[in-house]
C-alpha positions in Angstrom: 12.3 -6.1 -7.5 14.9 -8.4 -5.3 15.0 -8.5 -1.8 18.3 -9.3 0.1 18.0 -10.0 4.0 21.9 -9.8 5.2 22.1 -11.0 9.1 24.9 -10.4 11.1 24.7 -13.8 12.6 21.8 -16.3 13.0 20.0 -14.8 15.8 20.0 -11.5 14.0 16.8 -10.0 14.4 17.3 -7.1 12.5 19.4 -7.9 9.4 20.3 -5.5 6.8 17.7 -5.1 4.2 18.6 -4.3 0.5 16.2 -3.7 -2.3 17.4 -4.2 -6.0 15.9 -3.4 -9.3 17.4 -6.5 -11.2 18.9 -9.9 -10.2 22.5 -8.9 -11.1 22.6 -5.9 -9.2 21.3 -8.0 -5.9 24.2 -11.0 -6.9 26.9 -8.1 -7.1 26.2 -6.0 -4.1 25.9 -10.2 -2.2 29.3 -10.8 -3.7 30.9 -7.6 -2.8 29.3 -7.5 1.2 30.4 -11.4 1.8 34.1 -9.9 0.4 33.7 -6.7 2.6 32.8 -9.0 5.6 35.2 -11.7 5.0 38.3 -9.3 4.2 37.1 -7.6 8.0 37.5 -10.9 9.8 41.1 -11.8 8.0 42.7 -8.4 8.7 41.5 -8.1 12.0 41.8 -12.0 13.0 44.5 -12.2 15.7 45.7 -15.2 13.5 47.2 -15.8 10.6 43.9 -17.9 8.9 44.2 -20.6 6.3 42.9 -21.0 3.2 40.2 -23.5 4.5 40.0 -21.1 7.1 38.8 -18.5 5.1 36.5 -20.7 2.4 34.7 -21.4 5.6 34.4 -18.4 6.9 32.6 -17.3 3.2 30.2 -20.0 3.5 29.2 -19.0 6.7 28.5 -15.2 5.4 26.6 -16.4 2.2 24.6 -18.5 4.6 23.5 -15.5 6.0 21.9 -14.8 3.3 18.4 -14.6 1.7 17.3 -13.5 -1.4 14.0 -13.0 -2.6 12.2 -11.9 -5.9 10.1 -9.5 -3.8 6.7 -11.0 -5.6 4.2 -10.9 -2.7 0.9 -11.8 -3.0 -1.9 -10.5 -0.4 -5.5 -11.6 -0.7 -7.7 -9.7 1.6 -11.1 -10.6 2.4 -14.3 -8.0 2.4 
């Protein structure tokens, strides 16, 4: 099980939280958000945005992003 945390920006305190059965499927629906996201802030940018623009912009969303195997380990004592 994969665990991807999605924040809206990095004070987010509640980001969106996404449970995957296999690695790929966690990568794909990443890839496909950051696109989502990304495509949002071009079409409704009051400005024409630049290429470097817009590389930027998609390494700010992916650094929004954390993605865990979802192993936890809990000891508790008796």
């Amino acid at each position: 099980m994969f665990t991807v945390l999605y924040a809206i920006d990095y004070i987010d305190t509640n980001p969106t939280k996404m449970t995957f059965d296999t690695l790929n499927e966690a990568h794909d629906w990443i890839h496909d958000e950051v696109a989502r996201r990304v495509d949002f802030a071009v079409q409704n940018s009051a400005y024409i945005m630049s290429e470097t623009e817009i590389q930027d912009l998609e390494a700010n969303e992916y650094a929004l992003v954390s993605l865990t195997d979802g192993v936890v380990t809990e000891f508790i004592c008796i």
